[in-house]
C-alpha positions in Angstrom: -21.3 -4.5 -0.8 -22.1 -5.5 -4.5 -21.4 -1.9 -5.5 -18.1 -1.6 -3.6 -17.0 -4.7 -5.2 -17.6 -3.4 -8.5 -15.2 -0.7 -7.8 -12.6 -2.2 -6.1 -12.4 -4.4 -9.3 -12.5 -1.7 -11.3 -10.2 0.0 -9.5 -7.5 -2.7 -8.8 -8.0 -3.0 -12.7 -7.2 0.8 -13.4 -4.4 1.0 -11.0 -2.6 -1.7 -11.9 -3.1 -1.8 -15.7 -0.9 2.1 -15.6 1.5 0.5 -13.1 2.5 -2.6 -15.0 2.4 -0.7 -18.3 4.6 1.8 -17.0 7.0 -0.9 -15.9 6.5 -2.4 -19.9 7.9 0.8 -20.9 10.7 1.3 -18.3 11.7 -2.2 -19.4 11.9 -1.8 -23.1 15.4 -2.6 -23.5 15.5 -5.6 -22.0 13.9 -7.4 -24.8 16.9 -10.2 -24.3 15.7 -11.3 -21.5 13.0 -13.8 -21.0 12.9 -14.0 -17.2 9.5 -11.8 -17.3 10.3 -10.3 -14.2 10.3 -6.5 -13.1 13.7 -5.4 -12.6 15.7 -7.6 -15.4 18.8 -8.3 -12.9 19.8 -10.3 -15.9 20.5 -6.7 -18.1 22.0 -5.3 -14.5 21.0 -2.7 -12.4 19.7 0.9 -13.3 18.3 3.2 -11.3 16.4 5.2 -13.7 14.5 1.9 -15.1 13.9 1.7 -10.7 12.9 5.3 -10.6 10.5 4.6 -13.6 8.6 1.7 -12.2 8.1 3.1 -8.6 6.9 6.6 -9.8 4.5 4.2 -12.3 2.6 2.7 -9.3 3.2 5.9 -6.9 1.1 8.0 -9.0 -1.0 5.4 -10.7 -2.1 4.2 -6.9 -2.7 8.2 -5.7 -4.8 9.1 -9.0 -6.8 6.0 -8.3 -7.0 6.1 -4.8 -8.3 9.4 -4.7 -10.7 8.6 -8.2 -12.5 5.1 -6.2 -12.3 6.2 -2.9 -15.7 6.9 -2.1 -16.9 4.1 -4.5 -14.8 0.9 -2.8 -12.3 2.8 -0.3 -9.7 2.7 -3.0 -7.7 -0.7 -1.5 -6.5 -2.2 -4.1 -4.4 -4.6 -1.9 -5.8 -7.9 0.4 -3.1 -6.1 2.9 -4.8 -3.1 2.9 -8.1 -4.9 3.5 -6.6 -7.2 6.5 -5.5 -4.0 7.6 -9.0 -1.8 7.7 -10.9 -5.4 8.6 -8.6 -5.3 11.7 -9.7 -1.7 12.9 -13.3 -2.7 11.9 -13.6 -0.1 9.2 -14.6 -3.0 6.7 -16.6 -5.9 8.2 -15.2 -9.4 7.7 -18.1 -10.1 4.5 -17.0 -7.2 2.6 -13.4 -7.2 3.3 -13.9 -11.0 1.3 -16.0 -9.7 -1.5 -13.1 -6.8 -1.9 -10.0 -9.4 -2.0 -12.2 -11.3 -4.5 -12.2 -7.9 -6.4 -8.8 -7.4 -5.9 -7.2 -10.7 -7.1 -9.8 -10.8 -10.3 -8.5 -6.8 -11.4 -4.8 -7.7 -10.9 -5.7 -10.7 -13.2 -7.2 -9.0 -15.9 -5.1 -5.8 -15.8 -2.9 -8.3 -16.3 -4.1 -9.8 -19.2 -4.9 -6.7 -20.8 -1.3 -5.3 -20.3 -0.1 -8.7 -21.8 -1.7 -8.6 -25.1 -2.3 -4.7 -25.9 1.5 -3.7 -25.4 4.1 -5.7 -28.2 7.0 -5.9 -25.6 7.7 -8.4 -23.4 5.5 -8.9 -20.2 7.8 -8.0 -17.5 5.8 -7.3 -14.3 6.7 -10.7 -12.5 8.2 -10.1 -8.7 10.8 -12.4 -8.1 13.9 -12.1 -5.3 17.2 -10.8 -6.9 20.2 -12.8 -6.5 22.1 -12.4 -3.2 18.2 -11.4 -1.4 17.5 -14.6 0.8 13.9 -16.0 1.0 14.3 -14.9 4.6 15.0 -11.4 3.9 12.3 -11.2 1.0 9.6 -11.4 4.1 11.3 -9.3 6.2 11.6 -6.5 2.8 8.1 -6.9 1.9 7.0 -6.9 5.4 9.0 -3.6 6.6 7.9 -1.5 3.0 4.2 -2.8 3.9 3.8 -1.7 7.0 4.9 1.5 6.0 2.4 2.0 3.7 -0.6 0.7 5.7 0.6 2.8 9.0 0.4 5.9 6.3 -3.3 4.9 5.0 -4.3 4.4 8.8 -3.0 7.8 9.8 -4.0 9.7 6.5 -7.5 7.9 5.7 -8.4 6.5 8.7 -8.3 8.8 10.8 -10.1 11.6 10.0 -8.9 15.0 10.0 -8.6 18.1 7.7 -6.6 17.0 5.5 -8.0 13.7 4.8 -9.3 14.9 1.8 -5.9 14.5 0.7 -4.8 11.6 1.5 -4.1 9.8 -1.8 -1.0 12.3 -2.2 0.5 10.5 1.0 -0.7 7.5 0.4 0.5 7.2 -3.6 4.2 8.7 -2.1 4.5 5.8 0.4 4.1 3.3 -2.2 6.4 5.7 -4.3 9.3 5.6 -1.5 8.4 1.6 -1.0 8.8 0.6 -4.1 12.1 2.8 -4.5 13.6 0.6 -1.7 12.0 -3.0 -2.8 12.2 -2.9 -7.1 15.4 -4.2 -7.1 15.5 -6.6 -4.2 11.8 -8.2 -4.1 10.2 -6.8 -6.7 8.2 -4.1 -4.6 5.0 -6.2 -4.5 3.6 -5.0 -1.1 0.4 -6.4 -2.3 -0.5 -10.4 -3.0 -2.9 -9.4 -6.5 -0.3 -7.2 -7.7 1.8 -10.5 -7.8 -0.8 -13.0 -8.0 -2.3 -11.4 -11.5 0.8 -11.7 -13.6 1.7 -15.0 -12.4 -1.8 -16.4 -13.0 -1.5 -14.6 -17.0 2.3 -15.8 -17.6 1.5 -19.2 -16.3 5.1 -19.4 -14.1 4.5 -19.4 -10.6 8.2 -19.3 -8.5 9.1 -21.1 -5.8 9.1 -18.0 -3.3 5.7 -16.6 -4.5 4.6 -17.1 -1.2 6.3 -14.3 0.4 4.2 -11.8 -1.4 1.2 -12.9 0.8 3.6 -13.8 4.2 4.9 -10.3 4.0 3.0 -7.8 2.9 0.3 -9.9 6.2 3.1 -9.7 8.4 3.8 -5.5 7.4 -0.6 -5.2 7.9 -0.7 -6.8 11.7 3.0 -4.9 12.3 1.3 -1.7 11.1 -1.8 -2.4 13.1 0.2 -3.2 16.4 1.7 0.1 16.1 -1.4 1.7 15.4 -3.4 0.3 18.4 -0.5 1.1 21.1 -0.8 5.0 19.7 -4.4 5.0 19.8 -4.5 3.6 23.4 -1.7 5.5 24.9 -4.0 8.7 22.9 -1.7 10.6 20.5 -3.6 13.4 20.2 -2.5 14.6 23.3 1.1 14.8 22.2 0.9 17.0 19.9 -2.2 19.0 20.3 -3.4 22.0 18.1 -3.1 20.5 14.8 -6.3 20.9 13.8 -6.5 24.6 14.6 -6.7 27.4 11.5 -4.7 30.1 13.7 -2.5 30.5 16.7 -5.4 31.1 19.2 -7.2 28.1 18.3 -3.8 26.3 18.9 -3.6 28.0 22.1 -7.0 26.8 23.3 -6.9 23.7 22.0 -4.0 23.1 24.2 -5.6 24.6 27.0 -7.8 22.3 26.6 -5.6 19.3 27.1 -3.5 20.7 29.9 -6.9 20.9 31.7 -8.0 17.2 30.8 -4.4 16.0 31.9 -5.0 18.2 35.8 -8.5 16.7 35.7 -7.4 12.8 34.6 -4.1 13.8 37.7 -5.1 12.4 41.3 -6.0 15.0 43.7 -4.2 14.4 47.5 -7.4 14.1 49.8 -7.3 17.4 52.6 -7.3 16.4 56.0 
């Protein structure tokens, strides 16, 4: 557990130090405004300043993910841990130690970002104006969910392509934060918005919903992910697995001749 929580903070460090300096640099020419939040609604809206930051965490999350996977499990998020603690792929003791990890790395990747770029520390989430506290869960909540429900179905479960499951998991935070950027700040994770609020010393009034939501998006991810697993996906789309078209084939035989034997037979009189 010791070692895992060495690389989770590590980890959480890595990841977030390349995600909040590439929001630094998409936010260079908002040096006007003091708001120290990611998306500057004060300088108005840009999509290529929103396409910056979420391919700055997409990719910083996959290279990391797939870099401290087999060190820590590659988190990086208390969300993600509520998440795998709830399928009992990380027991209750280590899922703490790994938040602990998590909240300390967003802290000092924070920190580091602050003092080792000269621009303005922009990394803040905040709600834009016109996006209601109410909403703000429901955004973070939704974009969550999607994103656990992909490391549950990529990671999780094993398959063959589990090997590559950074790639899917780096483009669902990618597509997340495309959506949340400009309306919540694409948090998704409590430490990503815990760190820079601890280093900037401003803590908002609706910093709460970044641990409301992205819980609610982890147990709304899990739901979904139990009711699959007991009504037993695999049989709805069977051969997946297989390398060729016969293996397909007998794979689904297979499963048509679990479904006749799981069918009730009429007794003969």
């Amino acid at each position: 557990d010791f070692v895992a929580a060495i690389g989770e903070f590590m980890g959480t460090t890595m990841f977030l130090f390349f995600a909040f300096a590439g929001t630094q640099v998409a936010n260079i020419g908002a040096e006007s405004n003091d708001a120290q939040t990611t998306t500057n609604a004060d300088t108005g809206f840009s999509p290529i300043v929103l396409l910056y930051i979420a391919l700055s965490f997409g990719f910083s999350l996959m290279t990391n993910v797939w870099i401290f996977f087999r060190i820590s499990g590659g988190m990086f998020n208390p969300a993600v841990t509520l998440a795998m603690v709830m399928v009992k792929a990380v027991t209750i003791v280590r899922g703490l130690l790994l938040v602990a990890s998590q909240l300390l790395g967003a802290i000092f990747a924070s920190y580091v970002v602050s003092v080792l770029f000269p621009t303005t520390f922009n990394v803040r989430t905040t709600l834009s104006k016109g996006t209601s506290v109410t909403r703000g869960v429901f955004i973070e909540a939704m974009l969550t969910a999607e994103l656990i429900f992909a490391i549950y179905m990529l990671a999780n479960e094993k398959h063959k392509a589990t090997f590559m499951a950074p790639i899917g998991i780096g483009m669902a935070l990618f597509i997340a934060e495309m959506v949340g950027v400009y309306y919540t700040g694409g948090s998704l994770n409590p430490a990503r918005s815990f760190g820079p609020c601890v280093v900037s010393g401003v803590w908002d009034a609706e910093h709460w919903i970044y641990w409301l939501g992205p819980g609610c998006g982890a147990v709304l991810a899990w739901g979904f992910y139990r009711v699959i697993k007991m009504l037993e996906y695999e049989m709805a789309n069977p051969g997946q697995e297989a390398s060729s078209k016969h293996e397909a084939a007998a794979e689904q035989e297979a499963v048509e001749a679990d479904l006749a034997d799981m069918t009730p037979k009429k007794e003969e009189v």
